[in-house]
C-alpha positions in Angstrom: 124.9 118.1 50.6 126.8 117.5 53.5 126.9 121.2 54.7 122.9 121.2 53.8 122.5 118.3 56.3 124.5 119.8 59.0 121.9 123.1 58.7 119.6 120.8 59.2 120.0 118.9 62.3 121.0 122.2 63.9 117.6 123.4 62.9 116.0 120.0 64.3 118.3 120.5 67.5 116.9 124.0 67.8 117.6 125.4 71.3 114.8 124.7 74.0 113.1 128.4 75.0 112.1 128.8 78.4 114.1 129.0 81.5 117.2 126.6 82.5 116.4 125.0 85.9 119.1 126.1 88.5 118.9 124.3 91.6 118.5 126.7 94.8 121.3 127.6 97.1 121.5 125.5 99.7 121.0 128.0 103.1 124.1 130.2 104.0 124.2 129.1 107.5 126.4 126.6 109.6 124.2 125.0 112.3 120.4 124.9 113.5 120.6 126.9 116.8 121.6 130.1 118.0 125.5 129.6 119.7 124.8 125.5 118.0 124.0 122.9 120.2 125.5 121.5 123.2 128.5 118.9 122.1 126.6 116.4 124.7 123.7 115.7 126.9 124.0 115.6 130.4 123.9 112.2 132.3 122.3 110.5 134.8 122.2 107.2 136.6 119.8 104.4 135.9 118.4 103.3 132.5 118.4 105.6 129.5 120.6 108.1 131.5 124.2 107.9 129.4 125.4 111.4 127.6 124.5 111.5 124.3 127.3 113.0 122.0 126.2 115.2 118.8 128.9 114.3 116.5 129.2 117.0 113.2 129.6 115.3 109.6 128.1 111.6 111.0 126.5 109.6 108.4 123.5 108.3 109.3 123.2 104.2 108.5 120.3 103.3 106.2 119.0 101.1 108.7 119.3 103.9 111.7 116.9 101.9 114.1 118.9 99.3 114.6 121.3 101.7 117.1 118.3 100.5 119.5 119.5 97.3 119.5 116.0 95.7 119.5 115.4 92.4 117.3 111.7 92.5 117.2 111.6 96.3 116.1 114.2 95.3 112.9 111.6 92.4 112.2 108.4 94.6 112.6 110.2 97.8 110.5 111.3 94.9 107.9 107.6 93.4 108.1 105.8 96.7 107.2 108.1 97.7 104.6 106.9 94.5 102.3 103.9 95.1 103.3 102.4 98.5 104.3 99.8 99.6 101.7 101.4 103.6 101.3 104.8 102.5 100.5 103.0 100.2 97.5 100.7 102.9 96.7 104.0 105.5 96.2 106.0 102.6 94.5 103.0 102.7 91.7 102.6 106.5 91.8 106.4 106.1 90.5 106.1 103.6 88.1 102.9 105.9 86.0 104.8 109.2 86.1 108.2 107.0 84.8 105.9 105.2 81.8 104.1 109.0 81.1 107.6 110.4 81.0 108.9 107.5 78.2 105.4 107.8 76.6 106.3 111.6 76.3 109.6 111.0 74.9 108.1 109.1 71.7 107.0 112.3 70.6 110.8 112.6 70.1 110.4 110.3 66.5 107.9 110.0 63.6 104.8 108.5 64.3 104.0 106.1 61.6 100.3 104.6 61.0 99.2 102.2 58.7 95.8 100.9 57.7 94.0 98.9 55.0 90.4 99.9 53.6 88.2 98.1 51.0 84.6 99.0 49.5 82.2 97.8 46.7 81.0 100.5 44.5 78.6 101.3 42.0 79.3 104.4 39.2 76.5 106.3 38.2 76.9 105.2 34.4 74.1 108.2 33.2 76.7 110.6 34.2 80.2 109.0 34.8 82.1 106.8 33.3 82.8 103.3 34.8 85.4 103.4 37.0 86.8 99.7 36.2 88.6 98.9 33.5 86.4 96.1 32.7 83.3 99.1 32.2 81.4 96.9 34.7 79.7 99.8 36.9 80.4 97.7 39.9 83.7 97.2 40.7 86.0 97.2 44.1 88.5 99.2 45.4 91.6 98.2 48.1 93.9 100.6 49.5 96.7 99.7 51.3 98.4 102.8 53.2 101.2 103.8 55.0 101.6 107.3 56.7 104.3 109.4 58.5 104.1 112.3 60.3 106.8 114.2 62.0 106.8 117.6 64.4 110.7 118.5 64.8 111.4 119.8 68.2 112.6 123.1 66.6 112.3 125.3 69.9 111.6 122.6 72.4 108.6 122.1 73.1 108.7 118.7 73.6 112.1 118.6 75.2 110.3 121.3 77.8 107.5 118.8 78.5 109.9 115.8 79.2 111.6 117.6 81.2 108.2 118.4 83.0 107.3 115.2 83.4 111.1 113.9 84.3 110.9 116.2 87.2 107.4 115.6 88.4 109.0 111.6 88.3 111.8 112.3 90.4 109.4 114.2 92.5 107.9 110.7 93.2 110.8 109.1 93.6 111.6 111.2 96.7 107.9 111.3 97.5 108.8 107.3 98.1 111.9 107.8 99.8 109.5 110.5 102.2 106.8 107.7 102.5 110.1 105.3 103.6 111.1 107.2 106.5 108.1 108.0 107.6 107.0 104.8 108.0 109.8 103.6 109.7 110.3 106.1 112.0 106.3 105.6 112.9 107.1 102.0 113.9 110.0 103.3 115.7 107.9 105.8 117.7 105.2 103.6 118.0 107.2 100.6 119.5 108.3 103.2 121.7 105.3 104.5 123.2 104.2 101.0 123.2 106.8 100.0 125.6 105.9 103.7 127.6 102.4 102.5 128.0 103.4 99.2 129.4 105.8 100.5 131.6 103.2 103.3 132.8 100.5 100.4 133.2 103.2 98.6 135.6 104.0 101.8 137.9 100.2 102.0 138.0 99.2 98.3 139.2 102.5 98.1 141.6 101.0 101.8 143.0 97.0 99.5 143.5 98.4 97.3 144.8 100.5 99.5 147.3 96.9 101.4 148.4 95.3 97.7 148.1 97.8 96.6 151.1 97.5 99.5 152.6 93.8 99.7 152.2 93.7 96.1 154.0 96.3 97.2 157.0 93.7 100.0 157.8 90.7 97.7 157.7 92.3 95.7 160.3 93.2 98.6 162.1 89.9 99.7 162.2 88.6 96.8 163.4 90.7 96.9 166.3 90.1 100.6 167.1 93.7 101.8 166.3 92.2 104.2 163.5 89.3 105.9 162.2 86.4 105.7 159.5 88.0 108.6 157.9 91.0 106.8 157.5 89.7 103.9 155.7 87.4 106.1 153.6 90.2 107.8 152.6 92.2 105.2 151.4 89.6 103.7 149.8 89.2 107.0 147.6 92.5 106.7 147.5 92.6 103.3 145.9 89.7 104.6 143.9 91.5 107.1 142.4 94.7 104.7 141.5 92.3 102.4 139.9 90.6 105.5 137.7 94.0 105.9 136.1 94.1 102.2 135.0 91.3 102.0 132.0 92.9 105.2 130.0 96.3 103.4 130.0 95.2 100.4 128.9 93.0 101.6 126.1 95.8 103.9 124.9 98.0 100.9 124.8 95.1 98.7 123.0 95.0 101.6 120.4 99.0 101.8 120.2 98.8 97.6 118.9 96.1 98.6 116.6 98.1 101.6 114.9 101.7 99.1 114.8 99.4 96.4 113.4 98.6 99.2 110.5 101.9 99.9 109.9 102.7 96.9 109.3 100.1 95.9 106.9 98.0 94.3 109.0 94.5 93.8 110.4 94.0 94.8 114.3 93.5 91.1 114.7 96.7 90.0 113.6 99.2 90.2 116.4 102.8 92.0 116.2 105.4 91.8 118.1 105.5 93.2 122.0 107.8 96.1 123.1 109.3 97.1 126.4 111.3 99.9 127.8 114.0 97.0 128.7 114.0 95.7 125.5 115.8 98.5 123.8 119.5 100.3 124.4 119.4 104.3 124.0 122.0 105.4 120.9 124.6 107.3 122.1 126.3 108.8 119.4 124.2 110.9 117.3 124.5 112.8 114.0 124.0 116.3 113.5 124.6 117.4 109.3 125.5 120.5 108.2 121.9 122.6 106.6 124.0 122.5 103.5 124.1 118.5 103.8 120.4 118.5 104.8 118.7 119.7 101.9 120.2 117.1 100.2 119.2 114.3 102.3 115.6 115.3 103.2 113.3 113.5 101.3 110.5 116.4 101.3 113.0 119.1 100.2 114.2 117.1 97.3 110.6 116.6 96.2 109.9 120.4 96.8 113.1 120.8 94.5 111.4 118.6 91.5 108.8 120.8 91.5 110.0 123.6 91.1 112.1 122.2 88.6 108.9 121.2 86.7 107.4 124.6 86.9 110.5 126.2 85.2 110.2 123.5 82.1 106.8 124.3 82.1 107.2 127.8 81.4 109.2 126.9 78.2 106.2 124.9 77.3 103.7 128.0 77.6 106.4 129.5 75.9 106.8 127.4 72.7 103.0 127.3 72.2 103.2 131.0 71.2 105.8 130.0 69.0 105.0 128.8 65.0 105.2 124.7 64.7 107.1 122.8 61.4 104.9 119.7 60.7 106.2 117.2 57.9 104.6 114.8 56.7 104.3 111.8 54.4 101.8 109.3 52.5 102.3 106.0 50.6 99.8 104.0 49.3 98.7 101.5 46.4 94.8 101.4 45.6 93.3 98.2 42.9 90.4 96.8 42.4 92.2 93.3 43.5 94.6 92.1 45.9 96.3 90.4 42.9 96.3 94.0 41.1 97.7 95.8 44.1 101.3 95.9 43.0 101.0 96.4 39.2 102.6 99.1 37.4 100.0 102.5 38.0 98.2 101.6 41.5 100.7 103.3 43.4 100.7 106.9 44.9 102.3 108.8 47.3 102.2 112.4 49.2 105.0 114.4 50.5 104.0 117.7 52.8 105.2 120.2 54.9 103.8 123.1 57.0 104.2 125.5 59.1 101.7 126.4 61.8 101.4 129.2 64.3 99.1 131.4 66.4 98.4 134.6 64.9 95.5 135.4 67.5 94.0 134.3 70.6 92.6 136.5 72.7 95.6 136.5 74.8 95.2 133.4 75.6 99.0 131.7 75.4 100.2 134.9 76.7 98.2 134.8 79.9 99.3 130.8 80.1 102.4 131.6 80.0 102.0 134.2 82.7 100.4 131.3 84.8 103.7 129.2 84.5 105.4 132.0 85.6 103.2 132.6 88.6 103.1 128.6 89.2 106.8 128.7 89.0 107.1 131.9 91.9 104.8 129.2 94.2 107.2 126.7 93.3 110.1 128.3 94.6 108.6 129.9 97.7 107.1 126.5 99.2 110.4 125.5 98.6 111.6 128.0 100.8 109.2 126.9 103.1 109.9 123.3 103.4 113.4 124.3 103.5 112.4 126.5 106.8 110.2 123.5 108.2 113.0 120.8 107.9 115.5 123.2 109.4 112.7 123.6 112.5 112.4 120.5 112.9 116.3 119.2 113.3 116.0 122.3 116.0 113.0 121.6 117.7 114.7 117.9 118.1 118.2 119.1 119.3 116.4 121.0 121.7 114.2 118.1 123.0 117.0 116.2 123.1 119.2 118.6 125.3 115.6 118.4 127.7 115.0 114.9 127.6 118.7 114.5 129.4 117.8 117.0 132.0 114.1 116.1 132.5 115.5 112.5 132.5 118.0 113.7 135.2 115.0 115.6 137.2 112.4 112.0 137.2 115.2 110.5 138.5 115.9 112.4 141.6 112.1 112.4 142.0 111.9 109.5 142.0 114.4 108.2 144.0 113.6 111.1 146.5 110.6 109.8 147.0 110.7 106.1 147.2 113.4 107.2 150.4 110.5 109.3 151.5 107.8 106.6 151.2 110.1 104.1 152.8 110.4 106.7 155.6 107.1 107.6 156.5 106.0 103.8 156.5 108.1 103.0 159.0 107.3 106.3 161.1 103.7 105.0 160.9 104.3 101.7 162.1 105.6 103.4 164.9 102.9 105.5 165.4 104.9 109.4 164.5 103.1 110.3 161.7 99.3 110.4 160.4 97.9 108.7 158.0 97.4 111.4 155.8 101.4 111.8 155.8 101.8 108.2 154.4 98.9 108.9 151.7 100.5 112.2 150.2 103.6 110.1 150.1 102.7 107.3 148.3 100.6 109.4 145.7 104.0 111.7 145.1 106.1 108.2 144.5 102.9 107.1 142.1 103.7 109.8 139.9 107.3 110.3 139.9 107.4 106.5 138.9 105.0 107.2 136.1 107.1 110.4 134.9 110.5 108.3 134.7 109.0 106.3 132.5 107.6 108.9 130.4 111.0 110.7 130.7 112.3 107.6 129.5 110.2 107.2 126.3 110.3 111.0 125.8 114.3 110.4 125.1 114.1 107.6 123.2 111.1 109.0 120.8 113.4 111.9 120.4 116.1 110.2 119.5 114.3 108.8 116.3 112.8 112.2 115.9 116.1 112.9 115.2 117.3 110.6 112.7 114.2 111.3 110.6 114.1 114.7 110.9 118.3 114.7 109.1 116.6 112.2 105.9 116.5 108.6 107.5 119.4 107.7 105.8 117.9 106.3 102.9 120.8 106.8 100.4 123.1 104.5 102.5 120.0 102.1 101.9 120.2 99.3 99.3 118.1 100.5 96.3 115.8 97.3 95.9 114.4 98.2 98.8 111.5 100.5 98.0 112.3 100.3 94.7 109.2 100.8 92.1 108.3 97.4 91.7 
């Protein structure tokens, strides 16, 4: 008996067909660039202009942006975490695949039904006997049932389709954790150009203002002879033009609030908070993980990953469908004319069953299905590739913006500072009567927009910088759990 039951649960246990998932090799390679990357930036005086180190094998904190040393940004990041609509919308995704998963799993146990059915009758007495053992030709009938039915997991079908559904689960999961940090490295960005905007719209009025003056000197000038029509008309194009530049700023700025308010979960006319290039410190210190380490901390590959791993269980599935099912099943049941007769000696019965099912033709149906799971699984594995490829680009493309940033930084700098000595110059040179006007124009223009390229320089670094941290994962497994958990 005991050896009989030990057969059994073997045969129950079975062995699931199909393919074991093997998780891909993480890439054979030791950096992200050809000759890897500078060990620091270049520097340069004024703000935003300290080295940056790339320091190997640096964790990156689960709440990265605060290196930026900004209060309102942690608050605005922690506002649109509660409350942007995507990261809700990815915490239910999660929670259905979970419950399909668990609903799948029940298929793991015998599926019991019961029921209760009653009728009036009437036997036809010219050629049946009454059915009642009264020989009234009416009589009722109650039938209490109970039935079981049970499809052992022999070769795994089952086991194949949890596993499916398991995988296309954790694919969410990390799905979420994708939606996560790129949400919050949105707000970052956005905060950032935010503050570029503002400081571009302040280089722009001080610069109107400048050709306002100037515009007024000239006037007065002309009034007393000293210069020409042509000189006031051309500073009044002059001012013209400074002015154009105004309107696009300020809508691109107006359009910036509206995208943080949406991040945030709010409506356009809800206010956020207000950033400036002064209101934030440039991290210094920055990681830089090994490939091997990255494909374990990008969300996207990690998703990638799940689905190949469902295409391999699905593969058993198409597999086991080709394969003969064991169905066992059972049937209990008392039937009386009464509910006080329903437990009397001879109104019970009962049904045992087994059976054994498979195809035996199709058409080539499950064969071609299972062909299609093969070919799903081949797609599988070369989009993984593929994102693989695109996250190792992108921690590239960023160490390589970053390496710029420092030296275009370096460059707005000198340009700048060139040419407010310049301006300063050839103000003083017309006051004294050396130059033209024309010399003073070209100057001030050339200051104009060397001011306006620090500041994008400026923003450029900074934006890159959180480039960076999202393009190595975000750090979202040194984040607390409850976070973005599925609520």
């Amino acid at each position: 008996m005991r050896k009989s039951s030990l057969s059994l649960a073997v045969l129950l246990a079975g062995c699931a067909v199909g393919p074991d998932f093997k998780r891909p090799d993480p890439p054979a390679v030791t950096g992200y660039m050809a000759g890897g990357p500078q060990v620091r930036t270049v520097s340069t005086a004024g703000a935003f202009g300290a080295p940056q180190r790339f320091v190997q094998e640096m964790d990156i904190p689960g709440q990265w942006w605060t290196l930026f040393h900004s209060q309102p940004l942690n608050d605005l990041i922690e506002q649109s975490i509660k409350a942007n609509p995507n990261i809700t919308a990815a915490q239910a995704a999660l929670r259905q695949a979970r419950e399909n998963t668990l609903a799948q799993k029940g298929s793991y146990f015998p599926q019991v039904s019961g029921g209760v059915t009653g009728s009036r009758n009437l036997t036809p007495v010219e050629a049946l006997s009454p059915a009642g053992p009264t020989g009234n030709p009416f009589y009722s009938l109650i039938t209490p049932s109970l039935s079981v039915s049970f499809v052992p997991d022999v070769f795994g079908a089952n086991r194949r389709a949890v596993e499916s559904l398991d995988a296309q689960a954790e694919n969410l999961k990390y799905q979420l954790e994708a939606t996560y940090v790129t949400l919050t490295a949105n707000v970052v960005t956005g905060a950032l150009q935010e503050a570029s905007l503002r400081g571009q719209i302040v280089a722009t009025r001080d610069t109107i203002k400048a050709e306002s003056d100037l515009l007024a000197i000239l006037r007065k000038q002309y009034d007393l002879g000293q210069v020409s029509m042509a000189d006031v008309a051309a500073q009044e194009a002059a001012l013209a033009q400074a002015q154009a530049t105004l309107p696009p700023l300020e809508k691109q700025l107006a359009q910036q609030r509206d995208a943080l308010s949406a991040l945030a979960g709010r409506l356009p006319s809800e206010e956020v908070a207000r950033f400036q290039l002064a209101d934030v410190k440039l991290p210094t210190d920055l990681p830089v993980s090994l490939p091997s380490k990255l494909v374990e901390q990008r969300p996207d590959i990690r998703a990638a990953e799940e689905t190949l791993h469902s295409a391999s269980a699905q593969i058993g599935v198409a597999i086991a469908a080709r394969i003969p099912q064991i169905t066992l099943s059972a049937n209990i049941g008392n039937s009386a004319s009464s509910v006080s007769n329903l437990f009397t000696p001879g109104t019970n019965f009962w049904t045992l069953a087994a059976g054994v099912t498979g195809p035996i033709f199709t058409g080539g149906t499950l064969f071609h299905k299972q062909r299609a799971a093969e070919a799903a699984f081949d797609q599988a594995a070369a989009q993984y590739k593929a994102t693989v490829i695109t996250a190792m680009q992108n921690v590239a493309d960023t160490l390589h913006a970053l390496q710029s940033d420092a030296d275009a930084l370096a460059a707005a700098n000198a340009s700048e500072q060139a040419a407010g000595r310049s301006l300063a110059i050839i103000r003083k040179q017309l006051e004294l009567g050396q130059v033209a006007y024309l010399a003073l124009l070209n100057a001030e223009q050339t200051y104009a927009l060397a001011k306006v390229a620090q500041v994008q320089a400026q923003a450029a670094r900074l934006s890159d910088t959180a480039g960076l941290f999202q393009a190595l994962g975000g750090g979202w497994w040194n984040r607390p759990a409850e976070v973005v958990a599925a609520k």
